[in-house]
N, C-alpha and C positions, 0 to 999 in steps of 0.2 A: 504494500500500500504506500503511493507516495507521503512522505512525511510530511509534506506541508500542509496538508492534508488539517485540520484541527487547528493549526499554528497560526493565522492570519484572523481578526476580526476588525470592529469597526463601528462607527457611528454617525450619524447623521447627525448637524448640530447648526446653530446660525447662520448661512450663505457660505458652507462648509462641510467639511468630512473628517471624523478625528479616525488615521488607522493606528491599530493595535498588534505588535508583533510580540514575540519570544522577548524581549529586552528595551525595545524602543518603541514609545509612543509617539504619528505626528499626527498635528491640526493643520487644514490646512482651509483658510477662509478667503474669502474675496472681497474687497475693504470698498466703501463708497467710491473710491476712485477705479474700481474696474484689474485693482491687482489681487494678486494672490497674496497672501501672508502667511508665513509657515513656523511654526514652532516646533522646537522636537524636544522629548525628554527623557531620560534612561530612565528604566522601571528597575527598581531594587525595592527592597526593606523585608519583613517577614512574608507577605503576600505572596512574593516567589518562589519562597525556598523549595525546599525538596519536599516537608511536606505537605505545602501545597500543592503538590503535583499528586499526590494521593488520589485513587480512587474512593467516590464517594465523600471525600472532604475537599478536595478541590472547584467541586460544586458549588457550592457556599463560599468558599474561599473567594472564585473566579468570580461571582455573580456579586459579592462586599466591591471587590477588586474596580470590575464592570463600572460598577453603578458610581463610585468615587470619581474613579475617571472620567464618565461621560457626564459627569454635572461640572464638572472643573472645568472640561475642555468648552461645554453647554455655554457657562458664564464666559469666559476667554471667548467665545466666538460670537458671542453676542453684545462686547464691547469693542472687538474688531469691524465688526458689521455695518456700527453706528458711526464708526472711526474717531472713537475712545482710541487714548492710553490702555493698551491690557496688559496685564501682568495672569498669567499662570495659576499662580498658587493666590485667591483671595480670600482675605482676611478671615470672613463668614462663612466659608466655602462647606467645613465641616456643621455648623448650623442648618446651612441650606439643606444639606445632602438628608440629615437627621429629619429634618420637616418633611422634605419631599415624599422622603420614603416613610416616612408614618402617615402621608395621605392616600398615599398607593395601600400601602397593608390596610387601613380604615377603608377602602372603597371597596378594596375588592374581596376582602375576607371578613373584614367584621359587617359591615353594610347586608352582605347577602345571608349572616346568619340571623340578624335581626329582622331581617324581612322576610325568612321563611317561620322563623318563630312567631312573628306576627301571623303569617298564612297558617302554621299551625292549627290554633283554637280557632281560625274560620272555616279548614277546609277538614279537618280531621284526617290529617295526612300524618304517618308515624316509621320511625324504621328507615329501611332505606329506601323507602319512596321521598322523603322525607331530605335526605341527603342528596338523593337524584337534583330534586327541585334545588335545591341549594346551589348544584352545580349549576343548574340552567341558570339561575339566575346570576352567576356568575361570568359565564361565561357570556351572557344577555350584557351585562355593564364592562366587557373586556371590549367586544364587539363593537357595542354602541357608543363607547368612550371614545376610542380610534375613528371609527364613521364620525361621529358630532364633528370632532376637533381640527380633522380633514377638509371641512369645511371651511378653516379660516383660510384666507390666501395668505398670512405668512408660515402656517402647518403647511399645506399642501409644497410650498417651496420644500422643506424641510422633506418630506416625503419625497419630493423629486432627485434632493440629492442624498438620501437612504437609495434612491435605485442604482445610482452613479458607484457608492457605495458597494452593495452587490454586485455591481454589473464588474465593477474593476476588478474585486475578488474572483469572480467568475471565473473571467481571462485571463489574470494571474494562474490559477488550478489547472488550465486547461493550456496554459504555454501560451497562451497567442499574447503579440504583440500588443504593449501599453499606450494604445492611440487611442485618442478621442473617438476614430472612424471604426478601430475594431474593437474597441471595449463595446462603443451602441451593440454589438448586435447580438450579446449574451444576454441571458437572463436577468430581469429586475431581482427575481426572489432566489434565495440564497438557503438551504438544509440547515444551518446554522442561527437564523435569525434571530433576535432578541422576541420577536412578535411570536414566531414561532413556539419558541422556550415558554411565551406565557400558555400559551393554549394548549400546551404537553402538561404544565405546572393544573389547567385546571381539570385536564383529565385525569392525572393521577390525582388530584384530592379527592374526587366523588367515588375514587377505587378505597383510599386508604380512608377517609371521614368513615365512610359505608359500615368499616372494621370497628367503629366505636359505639354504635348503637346512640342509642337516646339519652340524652341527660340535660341538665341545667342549661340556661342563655350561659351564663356565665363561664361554668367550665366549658362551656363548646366552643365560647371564644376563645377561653385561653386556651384547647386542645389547638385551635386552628394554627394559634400563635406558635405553639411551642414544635408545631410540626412544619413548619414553613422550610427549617433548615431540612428537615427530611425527603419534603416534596423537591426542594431543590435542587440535593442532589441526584436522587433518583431523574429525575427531567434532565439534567446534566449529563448523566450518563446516557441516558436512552438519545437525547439531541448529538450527541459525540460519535455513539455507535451508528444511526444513521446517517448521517452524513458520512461517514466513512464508508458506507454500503447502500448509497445511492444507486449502484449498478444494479443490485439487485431487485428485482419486479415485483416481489412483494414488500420487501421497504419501502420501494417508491410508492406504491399504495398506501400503505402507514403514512407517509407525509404528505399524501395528495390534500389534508385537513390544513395543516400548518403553509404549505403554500401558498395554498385560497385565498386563507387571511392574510397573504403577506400581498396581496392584491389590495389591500385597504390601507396598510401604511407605507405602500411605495407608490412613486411615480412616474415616468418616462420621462430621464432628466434630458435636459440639451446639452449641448457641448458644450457650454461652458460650465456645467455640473459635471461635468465626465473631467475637465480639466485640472477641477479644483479637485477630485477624490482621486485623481491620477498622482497629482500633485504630492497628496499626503501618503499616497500608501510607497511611491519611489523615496519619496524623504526619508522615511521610518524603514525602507529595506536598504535604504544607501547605508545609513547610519547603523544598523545592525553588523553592514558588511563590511564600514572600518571598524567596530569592533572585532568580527573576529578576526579582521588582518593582524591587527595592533596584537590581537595575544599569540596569534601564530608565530608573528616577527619576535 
């Protein structure tokens, strides 16, 4: 299996692409005057180590890892945008990152058990029919959060260069040349997607909730909570195994789901979205490949 295979990902982010490699992060944005602007930064500290690369804790690991960097790079590319002064590392950055993600956990995990527990006592629903609904309704506000938000014209840009994104990974995997003219003609949606990873994340919780049967509002939220790192990595690994065995015809069937939806938060970028996520993912493989000269030498 070629090794690169798993190693490359990526982000969508303000009139921008931040890629992610083995060791080097870049962003690479397009500033009110029509250039590009590029940041690169070596990825070290505990998050990498060896046992981070662990099966079934690297899930968690990678997904803490993920979410740090694409609000950091998020804010950075969204004071390049406006043609701010950006600096990288901001001040609140760890604040931000804290809030964000305790409105994501609040919407999509604690939100749907309160509103099936409310459906409860009207519909006499118990068990795991009970936990089914939870999922639909979950995956009803995963769905319709993405569609709403799609709707702004400055989301939809943002989606357009998540495809530019994809599309350069594509072509990267697949050897072809890093042009603007031969990146377009690979695919927007990418086996690896973050969009993807959610929609794996809410099929396994309506498999592993199901295991717990009936109990309080209260412990059902904090069952939800206390299992998130679990649904993580399990989705972790099943997103790593298929993508690595895309060849095969019933894998690709298992992700013909995670696809679909990746038709909701991408877009058919233009060339100059192909420019800018070309930009960043040659930045961040240049920069990997003076490091390893530098230790070879």
């Amino acid at each position: 299996m070629d090794d690169r295979l798993n190693v490359y990902g990526g982000q969508a982010v303000v009139e921008g692409v931040m890629m992610r490699g083995k060791s080097v992060m870049a962003v690479a944005v397009r500033n009110p005057n029509g250039n590009i602007e590029l940041f690169r930064k070596e990825l070290s500290g505990p998050l990498r180590g060896r046992f981070a690369r662990t099966p079934f804790i690297r899930g968690v690991v990678g997904l803490v890892d993920a979410f740090g960097l694409g609000m950091r790079s998020l804010m950075y590319s969204a004071s390049v945008a406006v043609g701010e002064e950006a600096e990288y590392e901001a001040p609140l950055e760890w604040g931000s990152i804290l809030i964000s993600l305790g409105i994501g956990i609040g919407i999509f995990f604690v939100l749907p058990s309160l509103v099936v527990q409310a459906g409860e006592t009207i519909l006499g629903v118990s068990g795991l029919g009970l936990n089914v609904i939870e999922g639909v309704v979950r995956l009803g506000l995963l769905v319709g959060y993405v569609s709403a938000i799609g709707l702004l014209p400055d989301v939809r840009r943002v989606y357009g260069y998540h495809g530019a994104e994809h599309k350069t990974i594509n072509a990267y995997e697949s050897d072809a040349e890093l042009t603007p003219d031969s990146v377009s003609c690979f695919p927007k949606e990418h086996p690896r997607c973050g969009t993807g990873f959610l929609l794996v994340v809410v099929v396994f919780s309506v498999l592993i909730f199901s295991l717990l049967g009936p109990m309080p509002l209260v412990w059902k939220i904090v069952s939800r909570l206390c299992l998130l790192p679990v649904l993580a990595s399990i989705s972790y690994e099943y997103i790593r195994y298929t993508a690595k065995n895309m060849h095969n015809p019933i894998v690709r069937i298992f992700m013909m789901p995670s696809m679909a939806l990746q038709r909701l938060t991408t877009r058919e970028p233009d060339e100059d979205m192909l420019a800018v996520a070309i930009s960043a993912f040659v930045a961040m493989q240049s920069a990997e490949d003076e490091q390893l000269s530098s230790v070879i030498s």
